[in-house]
N, C-alpha and C positions, 0 to 999 in steps of 0.2 A: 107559192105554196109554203114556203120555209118561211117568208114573213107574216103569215097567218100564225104558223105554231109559233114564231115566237112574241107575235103579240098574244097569243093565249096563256102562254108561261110568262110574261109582262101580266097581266091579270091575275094569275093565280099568287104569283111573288106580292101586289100590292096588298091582295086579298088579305093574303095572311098576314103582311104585316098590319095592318089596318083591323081586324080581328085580335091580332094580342094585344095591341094600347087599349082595345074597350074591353079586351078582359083585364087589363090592370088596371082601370078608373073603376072597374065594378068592385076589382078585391078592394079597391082602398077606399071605395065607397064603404063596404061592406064592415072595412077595421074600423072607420070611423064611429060607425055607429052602432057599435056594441055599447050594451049596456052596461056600466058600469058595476062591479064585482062587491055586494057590500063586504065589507071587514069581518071576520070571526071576530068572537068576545073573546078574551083572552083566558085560561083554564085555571083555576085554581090551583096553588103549589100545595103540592102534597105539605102532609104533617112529618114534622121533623121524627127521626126512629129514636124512642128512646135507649138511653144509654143505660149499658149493662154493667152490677159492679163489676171492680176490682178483686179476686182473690187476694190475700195479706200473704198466704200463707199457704206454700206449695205443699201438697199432698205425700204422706210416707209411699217410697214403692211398696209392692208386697216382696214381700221374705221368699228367697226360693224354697219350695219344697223338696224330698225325697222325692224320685220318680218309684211307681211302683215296680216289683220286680217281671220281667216278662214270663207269660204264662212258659213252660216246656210244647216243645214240639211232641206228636205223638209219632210213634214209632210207623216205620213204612215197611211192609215185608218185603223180604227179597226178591229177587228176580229169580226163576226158573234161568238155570243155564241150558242150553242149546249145543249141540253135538251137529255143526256142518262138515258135509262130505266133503273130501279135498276135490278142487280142481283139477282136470286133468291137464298134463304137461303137452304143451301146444307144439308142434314139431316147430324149429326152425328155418325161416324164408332162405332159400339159398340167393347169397350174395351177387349182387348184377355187378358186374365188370365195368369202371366208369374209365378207364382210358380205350382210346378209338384207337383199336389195330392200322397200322399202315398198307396201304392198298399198292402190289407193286405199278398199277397203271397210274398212277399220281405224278410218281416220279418220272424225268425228262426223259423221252428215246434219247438212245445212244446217239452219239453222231455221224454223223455221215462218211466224213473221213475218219478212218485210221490208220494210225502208223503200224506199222506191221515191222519187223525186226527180221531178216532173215536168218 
């Protein structure tokens, strides 16, 4: 049975190789015989631009003038003043205590022994 399959993959391997050589005699058949591409005619050269004179003789600038004077602003009437009521006085926050009182359970029991003095 295994030398069945692999004479059938023996087959398909010659197949395709034997199938690209006649597709490459067909391309090169095929470049062969194109037709040959006639030539364009070549375009006519534009006409040369002609040439513009020379000024001899530079231009005066213009003279500065006076600027006109600016018109005046017109007048803007005042503002109505305003009479705000005062704010009232906000009591002050009473102060938090930022040191941590000592706890006497923190500190060490006494010891076990003592000396005792009579």
């Amino acid at each position: 049975m295994a030398s069945n399959k692999f004479f059938i993959l023996a087959f398909f391997v010659v197949f395709s190789v034997l199938s690209s050589i006649n597709l490459s005699l067909a391309a090169r058949n095929l470049l062969q015989t194109v037709p040959v591409v006639p030539t364009l005619p070549k375009p006519t050269p534009l006409p040369p631009l002609p040439t513009l004179p020379l000024p001899t003789t530079q231009p005066s600038l213009p003279t500065p003038t006076q600027m006109p004077p600016l018109p005046n602003l017109p007048t803007i009437p005042s503002i109505p003043q305003f009479n705000f009521p005062q704010i009232p006085n906000i009591p002050s926050l009473p102060t938090i205590p930022i040191t941590i009182p000592s706890f006497p359970f923190f500190s060490p029991p006494p010891s076990a022994t003592s000396t005792t003095k009579p």
